[in-house]
N, CA and C atoms as an extended XYZ file, in Angstrom:
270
Properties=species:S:1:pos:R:3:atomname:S:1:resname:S:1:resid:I:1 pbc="F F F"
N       -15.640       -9.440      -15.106 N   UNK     1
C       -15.437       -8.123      -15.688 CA  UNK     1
C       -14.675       -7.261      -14.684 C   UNK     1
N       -13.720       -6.461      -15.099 N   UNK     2
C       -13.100       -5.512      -14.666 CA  UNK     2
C       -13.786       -4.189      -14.325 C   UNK     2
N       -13.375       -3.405      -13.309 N   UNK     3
C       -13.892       -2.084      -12.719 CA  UNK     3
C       -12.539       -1.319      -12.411 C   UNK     3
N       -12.385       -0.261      -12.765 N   UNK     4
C       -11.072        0.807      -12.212 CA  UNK     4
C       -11.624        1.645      -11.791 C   UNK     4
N       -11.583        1.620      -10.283 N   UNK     5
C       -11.789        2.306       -9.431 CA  UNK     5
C       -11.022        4.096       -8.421 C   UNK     5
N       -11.413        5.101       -8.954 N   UNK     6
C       -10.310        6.132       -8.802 CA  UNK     6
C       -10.597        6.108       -7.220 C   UNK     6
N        -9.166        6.091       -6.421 N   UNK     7
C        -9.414        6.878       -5.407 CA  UNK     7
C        -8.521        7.713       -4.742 C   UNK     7
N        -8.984        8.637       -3.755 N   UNK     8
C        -8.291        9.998       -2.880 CA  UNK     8
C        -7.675        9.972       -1.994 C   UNK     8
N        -5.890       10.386       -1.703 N   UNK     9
C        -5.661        9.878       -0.434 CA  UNK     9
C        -5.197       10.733       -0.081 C   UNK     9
N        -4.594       11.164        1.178 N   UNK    10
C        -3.935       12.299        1.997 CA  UNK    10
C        -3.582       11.902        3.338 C   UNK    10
N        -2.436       11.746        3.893 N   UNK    11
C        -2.176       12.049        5.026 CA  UNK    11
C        -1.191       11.011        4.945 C   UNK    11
N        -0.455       10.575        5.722 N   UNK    12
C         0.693        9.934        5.995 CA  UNK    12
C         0.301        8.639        7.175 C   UNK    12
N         0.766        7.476        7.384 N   UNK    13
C         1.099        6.567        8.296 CA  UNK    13
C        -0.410        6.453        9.201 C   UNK    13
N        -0.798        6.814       10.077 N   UNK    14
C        -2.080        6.367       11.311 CA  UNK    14
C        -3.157        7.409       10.830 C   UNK    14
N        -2.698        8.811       10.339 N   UNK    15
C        -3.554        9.627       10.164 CA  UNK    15
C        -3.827        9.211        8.218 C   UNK    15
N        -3.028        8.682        7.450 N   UNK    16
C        -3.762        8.628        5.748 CA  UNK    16
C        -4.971        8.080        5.900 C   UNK    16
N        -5.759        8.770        5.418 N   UNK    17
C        -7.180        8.692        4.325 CA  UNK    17
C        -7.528        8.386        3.275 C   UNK    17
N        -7.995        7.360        3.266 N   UNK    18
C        -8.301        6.997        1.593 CA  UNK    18
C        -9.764        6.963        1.432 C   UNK    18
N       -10.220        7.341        0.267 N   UNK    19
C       -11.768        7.428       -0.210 CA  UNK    19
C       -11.663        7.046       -1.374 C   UNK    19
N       -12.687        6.236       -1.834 N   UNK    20
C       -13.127        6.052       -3.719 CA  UNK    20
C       -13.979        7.794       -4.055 C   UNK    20
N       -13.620        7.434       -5.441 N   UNK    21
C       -14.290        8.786       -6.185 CA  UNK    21
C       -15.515        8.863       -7.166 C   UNK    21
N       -14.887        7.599       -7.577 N   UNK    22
C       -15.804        7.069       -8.926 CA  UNK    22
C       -15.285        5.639       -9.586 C   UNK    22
N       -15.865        5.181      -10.039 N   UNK    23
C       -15.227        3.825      -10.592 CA  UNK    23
C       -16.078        3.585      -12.109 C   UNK    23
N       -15.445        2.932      -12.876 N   UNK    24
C       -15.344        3.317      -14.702 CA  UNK    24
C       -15.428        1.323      -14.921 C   UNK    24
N       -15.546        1.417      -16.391 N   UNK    25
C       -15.665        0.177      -16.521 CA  UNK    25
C       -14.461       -0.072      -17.664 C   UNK    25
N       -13.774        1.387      -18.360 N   UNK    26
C       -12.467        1.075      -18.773 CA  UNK    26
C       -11.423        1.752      -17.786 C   UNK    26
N        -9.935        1.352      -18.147 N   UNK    27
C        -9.196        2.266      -17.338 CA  UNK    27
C        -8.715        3.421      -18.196 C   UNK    27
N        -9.085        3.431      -19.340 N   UNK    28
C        -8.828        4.749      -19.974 CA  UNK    28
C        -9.892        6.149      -19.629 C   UNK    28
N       -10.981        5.689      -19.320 N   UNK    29
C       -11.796        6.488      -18.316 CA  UNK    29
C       -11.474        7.020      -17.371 C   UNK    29
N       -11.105        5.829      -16.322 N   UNK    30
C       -10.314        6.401      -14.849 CA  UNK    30
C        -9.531        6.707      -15.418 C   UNK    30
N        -7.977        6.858      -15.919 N   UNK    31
C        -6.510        7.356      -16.088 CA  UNK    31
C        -7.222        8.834      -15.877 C   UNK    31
N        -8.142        9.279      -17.642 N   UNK    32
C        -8.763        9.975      -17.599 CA  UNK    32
C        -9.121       11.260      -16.700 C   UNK    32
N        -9.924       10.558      -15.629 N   UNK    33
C       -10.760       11.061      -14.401 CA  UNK    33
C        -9.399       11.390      -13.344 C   UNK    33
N        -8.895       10.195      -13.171 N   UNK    34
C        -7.394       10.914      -12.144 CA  UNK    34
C        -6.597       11.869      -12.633 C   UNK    34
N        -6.703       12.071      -14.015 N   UNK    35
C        -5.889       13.648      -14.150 CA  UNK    35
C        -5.924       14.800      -13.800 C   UNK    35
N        -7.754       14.029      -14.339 N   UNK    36
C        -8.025       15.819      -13.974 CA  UNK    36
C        -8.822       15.512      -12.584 C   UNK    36
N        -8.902       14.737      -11.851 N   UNK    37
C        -9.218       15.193       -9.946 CA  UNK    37
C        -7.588       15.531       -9.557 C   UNK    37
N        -6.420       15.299      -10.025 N   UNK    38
C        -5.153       15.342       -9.462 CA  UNK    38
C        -4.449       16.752       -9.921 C   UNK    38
N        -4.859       17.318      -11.224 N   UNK    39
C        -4.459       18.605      -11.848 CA  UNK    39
C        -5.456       19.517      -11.118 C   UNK    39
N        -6.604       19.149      -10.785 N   UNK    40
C        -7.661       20.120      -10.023 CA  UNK    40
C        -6.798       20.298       -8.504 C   UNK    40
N        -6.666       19.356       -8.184 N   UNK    41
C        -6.475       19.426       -6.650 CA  UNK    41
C        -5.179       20.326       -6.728 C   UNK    41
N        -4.092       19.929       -7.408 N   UNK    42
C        -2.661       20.812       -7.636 CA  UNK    42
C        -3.191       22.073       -7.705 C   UNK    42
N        -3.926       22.421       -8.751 N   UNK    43
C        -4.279       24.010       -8.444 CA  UNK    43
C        -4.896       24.821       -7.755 C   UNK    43
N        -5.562       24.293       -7.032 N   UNK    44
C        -6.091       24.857       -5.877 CA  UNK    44
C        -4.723       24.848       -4.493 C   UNK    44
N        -3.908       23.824       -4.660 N   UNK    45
C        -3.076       23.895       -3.401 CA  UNK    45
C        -2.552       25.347       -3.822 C   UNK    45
N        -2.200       25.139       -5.812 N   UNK    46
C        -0.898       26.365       -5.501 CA  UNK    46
C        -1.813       27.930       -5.244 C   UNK    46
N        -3.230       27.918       -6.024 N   UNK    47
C        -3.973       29.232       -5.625 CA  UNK    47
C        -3.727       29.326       -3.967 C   UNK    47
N        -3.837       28.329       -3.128 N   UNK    48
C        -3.635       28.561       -1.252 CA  UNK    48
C        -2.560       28.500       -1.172 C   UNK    48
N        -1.185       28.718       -1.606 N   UNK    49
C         0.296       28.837       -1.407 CA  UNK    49
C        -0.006       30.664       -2.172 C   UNK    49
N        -0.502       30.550       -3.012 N   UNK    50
C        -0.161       31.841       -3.595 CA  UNK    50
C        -0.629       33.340       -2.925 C   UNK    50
N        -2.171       33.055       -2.102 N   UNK    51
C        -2.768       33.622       -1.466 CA  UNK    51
C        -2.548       33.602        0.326 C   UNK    51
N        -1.166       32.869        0.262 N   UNK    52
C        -0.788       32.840        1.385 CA  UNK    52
C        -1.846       32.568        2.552 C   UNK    52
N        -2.776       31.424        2.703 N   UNK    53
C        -3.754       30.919        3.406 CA  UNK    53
C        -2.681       29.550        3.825 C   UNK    53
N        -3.910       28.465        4.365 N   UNK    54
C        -3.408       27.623        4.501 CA  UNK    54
C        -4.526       26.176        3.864 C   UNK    54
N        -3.614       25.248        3.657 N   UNK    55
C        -4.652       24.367        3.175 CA  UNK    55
C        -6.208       23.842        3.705 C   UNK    55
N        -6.407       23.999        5.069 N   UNK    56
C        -7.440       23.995        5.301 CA  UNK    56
C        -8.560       24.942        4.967 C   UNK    56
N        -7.920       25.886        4.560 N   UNK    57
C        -8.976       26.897        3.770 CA  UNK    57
C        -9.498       26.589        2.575 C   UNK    57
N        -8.862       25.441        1.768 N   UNK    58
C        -9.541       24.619        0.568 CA  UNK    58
C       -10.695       24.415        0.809 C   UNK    58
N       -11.483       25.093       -0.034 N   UNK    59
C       -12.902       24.779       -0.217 CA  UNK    59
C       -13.009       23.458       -1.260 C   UNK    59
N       -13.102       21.400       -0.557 N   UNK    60
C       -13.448       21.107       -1.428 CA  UNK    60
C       -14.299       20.234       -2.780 C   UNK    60
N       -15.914       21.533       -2.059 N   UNK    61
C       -16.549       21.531       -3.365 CA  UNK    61
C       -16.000       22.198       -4.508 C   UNK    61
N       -14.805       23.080       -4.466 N   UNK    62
C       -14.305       23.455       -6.089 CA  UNK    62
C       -13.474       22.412       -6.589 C   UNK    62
N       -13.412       21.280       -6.412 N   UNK    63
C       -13.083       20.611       -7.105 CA  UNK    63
C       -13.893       19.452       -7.753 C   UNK    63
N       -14.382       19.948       -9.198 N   UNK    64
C       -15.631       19.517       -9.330 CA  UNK    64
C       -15.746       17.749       -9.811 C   UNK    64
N       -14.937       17.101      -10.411 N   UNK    65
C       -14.264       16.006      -10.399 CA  UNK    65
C       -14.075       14.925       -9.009 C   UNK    65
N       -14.353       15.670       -7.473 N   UNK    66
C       -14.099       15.154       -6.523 CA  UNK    66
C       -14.382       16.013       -5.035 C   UNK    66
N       -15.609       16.722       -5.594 N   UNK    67
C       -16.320       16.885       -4.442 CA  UNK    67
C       -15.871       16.594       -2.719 C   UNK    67
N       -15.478       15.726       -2.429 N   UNK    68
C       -15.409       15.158       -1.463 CA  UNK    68
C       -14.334       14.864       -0.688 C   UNK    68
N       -12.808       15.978       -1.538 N   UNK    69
C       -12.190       16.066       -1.834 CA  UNK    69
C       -11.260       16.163       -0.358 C   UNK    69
N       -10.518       15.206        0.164 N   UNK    70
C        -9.795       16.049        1.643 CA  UNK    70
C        -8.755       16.364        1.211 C   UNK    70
N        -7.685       17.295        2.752 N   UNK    71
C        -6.489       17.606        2.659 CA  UNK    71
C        -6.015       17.603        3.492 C   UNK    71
N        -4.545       17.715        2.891 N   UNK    72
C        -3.548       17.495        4.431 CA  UNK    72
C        -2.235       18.113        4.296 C   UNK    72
N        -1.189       18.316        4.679 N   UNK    73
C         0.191       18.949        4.580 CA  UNK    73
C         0.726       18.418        3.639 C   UNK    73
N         0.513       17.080        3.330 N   UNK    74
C         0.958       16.063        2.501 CA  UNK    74
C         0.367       16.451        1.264 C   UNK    74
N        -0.644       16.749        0.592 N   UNK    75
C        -0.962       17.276       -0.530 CA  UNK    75
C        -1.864       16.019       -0.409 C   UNK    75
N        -2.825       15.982       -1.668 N   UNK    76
C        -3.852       15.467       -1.814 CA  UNK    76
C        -3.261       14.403       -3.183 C   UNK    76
N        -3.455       12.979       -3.382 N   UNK    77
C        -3.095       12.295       -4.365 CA  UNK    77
C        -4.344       11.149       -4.752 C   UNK    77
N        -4.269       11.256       -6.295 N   UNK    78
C        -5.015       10.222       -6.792 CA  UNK    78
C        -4.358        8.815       -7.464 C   UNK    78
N        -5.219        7.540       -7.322 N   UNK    79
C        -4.527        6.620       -8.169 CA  UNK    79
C        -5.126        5.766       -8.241 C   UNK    79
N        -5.401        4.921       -9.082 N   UNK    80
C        -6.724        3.514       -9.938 CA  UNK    80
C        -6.052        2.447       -9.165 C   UNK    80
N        -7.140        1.756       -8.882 N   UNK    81
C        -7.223        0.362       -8.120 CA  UNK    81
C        -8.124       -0.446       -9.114 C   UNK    81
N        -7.357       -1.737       -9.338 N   UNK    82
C        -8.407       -2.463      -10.321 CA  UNK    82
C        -9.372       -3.931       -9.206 C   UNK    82
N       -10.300       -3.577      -10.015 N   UNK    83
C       -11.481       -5.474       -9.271 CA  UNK    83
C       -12.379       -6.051       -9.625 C   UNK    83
N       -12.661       -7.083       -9.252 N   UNK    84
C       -13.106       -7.901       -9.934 CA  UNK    84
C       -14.825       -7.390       -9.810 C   UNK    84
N       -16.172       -7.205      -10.949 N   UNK    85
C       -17.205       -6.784      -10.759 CA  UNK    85
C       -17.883       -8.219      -10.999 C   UNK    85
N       -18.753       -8.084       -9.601 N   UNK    86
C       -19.776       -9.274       -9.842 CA  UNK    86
C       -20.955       -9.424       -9.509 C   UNK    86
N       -22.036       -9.979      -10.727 N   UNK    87
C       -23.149       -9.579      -10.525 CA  UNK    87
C       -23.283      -10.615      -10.896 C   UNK    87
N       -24.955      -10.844       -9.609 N   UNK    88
C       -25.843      -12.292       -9.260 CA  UNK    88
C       -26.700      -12.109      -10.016 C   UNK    88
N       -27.207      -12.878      -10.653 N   UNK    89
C       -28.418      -12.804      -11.325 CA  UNK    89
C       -29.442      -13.375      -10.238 C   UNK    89
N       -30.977      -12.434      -10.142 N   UNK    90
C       -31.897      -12.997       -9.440 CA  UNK    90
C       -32.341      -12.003       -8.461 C   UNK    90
């Protein structure tokens, strides 16, 4: 059985970060779920461009889709990883 797994990345080359978010058992779920953690995250960058802060001032627990949410100069990006789920009986 298949698992699509969303996950979070940010940063570029030695410093990128990657984290899982959540993982679904269709990928129309995840597609789903990466829209809106990726439309969340966009609007909060442009509210901290607009308010003239800087991205580390992202608070992000407001992004409620992805809690756990980091950032970087690079902007914050989501995208589904698929794998194989396997379960032992016993």
């Amino acid at each position: 059985m298949k698992i699509y797994i969303v996950q979070g990345t940010c940063g570029t080359y030695e410093d990128r970060i990657t984290w899982c978010v959540k993982a679904f058992y269709t990928q129309q779920e995840a597609e789903d779920y990466r829209n809106n953690c990726q439309a969340t995250a966009e609007t909060l960058y442009k509210e901290v461009e607009e308010q003239n802060l800087t991205i580390w001032q992202i608070d992000p627990s407001t992004n409620p889709y992805d809690p756990s949410m980091l950032t970087d100069y690079t902007g914050t990006s989501y995208f589904i990883i698929t794998t194989e789920l396997v379960c032992k009986e016993g």
